[in-house]
C-alpha positions as a Markdown table, in Angstrom:
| # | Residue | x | y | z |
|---|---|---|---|---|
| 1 | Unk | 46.2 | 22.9 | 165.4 |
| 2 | Unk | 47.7 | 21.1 | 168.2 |
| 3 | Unk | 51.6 | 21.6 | 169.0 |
| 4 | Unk | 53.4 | 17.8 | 170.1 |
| 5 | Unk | 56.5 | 17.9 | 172.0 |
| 6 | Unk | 58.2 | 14.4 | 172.0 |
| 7 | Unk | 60.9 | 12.9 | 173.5 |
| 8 | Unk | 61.8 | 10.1 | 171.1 |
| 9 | Unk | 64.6 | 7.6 | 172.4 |
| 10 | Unk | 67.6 | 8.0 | 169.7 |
| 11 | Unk | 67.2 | 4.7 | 168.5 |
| 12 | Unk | 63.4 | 5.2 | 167.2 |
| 13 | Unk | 64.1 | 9.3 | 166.7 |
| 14 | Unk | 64.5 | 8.4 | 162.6 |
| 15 | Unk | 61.5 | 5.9 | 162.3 |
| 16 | Unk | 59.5 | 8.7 | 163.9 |
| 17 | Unk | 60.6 | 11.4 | 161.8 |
| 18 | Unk | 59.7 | 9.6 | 158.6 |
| 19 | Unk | 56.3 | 8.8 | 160.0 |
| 20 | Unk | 55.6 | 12.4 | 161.2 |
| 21 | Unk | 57.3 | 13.8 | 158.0 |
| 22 | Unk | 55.0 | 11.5 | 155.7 |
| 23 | Unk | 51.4 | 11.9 | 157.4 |
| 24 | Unk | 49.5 | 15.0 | 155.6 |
| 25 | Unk | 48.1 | 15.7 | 159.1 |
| 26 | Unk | 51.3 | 17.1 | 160.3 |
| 27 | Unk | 53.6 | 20.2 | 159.7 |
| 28 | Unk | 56.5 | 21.7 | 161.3 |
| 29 | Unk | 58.4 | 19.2 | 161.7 |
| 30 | Unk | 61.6 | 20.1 | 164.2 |
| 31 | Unk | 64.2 | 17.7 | 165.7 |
| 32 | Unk | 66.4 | 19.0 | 168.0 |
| 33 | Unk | 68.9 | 15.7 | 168.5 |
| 34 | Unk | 69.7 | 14.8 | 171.9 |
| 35 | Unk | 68.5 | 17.8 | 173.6 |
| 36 | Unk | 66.4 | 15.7 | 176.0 |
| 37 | Unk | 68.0 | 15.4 | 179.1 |
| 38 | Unk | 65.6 | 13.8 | 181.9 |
| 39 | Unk | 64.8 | 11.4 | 180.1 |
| 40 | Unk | 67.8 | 11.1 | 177.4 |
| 41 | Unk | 66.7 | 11.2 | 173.8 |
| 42 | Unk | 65.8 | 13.7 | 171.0 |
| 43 | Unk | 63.2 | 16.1 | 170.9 |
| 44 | Unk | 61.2 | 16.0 | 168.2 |
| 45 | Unk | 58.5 | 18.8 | 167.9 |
| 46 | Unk | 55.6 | 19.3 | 165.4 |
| 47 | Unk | 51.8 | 20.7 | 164.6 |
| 48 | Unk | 49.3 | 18.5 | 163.6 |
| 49 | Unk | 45.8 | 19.3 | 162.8 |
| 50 | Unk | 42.9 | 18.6 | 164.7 |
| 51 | Unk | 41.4 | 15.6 | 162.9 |
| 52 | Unk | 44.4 | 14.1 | 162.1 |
| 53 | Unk | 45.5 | 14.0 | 165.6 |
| 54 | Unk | 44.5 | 11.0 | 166.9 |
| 55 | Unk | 45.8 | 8.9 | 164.2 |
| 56 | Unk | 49.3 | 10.7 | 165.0 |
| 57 | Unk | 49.1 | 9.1 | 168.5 |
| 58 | Unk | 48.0 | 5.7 | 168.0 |
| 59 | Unk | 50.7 | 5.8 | 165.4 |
| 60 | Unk | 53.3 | 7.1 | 168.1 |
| 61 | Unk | 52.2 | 4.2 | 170.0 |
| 62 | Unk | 52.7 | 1.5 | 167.6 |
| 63 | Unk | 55.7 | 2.8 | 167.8 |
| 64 | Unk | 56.1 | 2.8 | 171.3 |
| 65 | Unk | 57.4 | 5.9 | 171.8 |
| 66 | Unk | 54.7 | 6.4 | 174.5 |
| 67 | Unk | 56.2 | 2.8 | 176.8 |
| 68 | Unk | 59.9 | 4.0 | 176.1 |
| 69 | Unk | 60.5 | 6.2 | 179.2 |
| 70 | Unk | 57.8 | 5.1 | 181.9 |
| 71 | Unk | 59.1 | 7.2 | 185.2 |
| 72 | Unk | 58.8 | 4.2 | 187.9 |
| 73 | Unk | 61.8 | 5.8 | 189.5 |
| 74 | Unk | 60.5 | 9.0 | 190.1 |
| 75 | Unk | 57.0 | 7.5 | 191.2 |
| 76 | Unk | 55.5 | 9.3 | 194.0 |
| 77 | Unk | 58.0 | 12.1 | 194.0 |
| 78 | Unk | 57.1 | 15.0 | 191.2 |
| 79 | Unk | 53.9 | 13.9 | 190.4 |
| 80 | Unk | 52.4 | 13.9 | 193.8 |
| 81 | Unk | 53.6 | 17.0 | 195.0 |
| 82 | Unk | 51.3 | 20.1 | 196.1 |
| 83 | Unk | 51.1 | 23.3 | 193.6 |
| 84 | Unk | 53.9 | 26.1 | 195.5 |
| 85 | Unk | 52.0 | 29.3 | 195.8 |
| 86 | Unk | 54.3 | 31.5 | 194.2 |
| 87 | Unk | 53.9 | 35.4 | 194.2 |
| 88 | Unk | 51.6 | 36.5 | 192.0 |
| 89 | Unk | 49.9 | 32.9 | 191.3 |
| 90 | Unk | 45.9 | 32.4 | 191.8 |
């Protein structure tokens, strides 16, 4: 089973619960509304199985839940940033 963590802007959050909540692939579904702060939106967590999971995403991306929040403003920053060896770390 894999675990999905998505940040769903506020204005699709309800499409994508009904689509998650219908599809027998998935379980679990949580939504925690506007918990998302960077960027702003609900979370909406759930488990779906295996199989199913690539049907789950292609659906998310009909939906475009996956073009909504495209970081071009944080480009270069985060992303290309060296590991920090931290105490204890490998």
């Amino acid at each position: 089973m894999l675990h999905l963590r998505i940040i769903v802007p506020t204005d699709r959050s309800a499409v994508v619960q009904e689509m998650l909540s219908a599809d027998p692939a998935v379980a679990h579904v949580i939504v925690l509304p506007g918990a998302a702060r960077t960027p702003p939106g609900d979370v909406v967590l759930c488990d779906v199985v295996r199989e199913g999971a690539d049907e789950v995403l292609e659906t998310l991306r009909t939906l475009g839940v996956d073009r909504a929040w495209v970081p071009t403003r944080w480009s270069g920053t985060r992303s290309s940033r060296r590991p920090v060896r931290r105490p204890g770390s490998r």
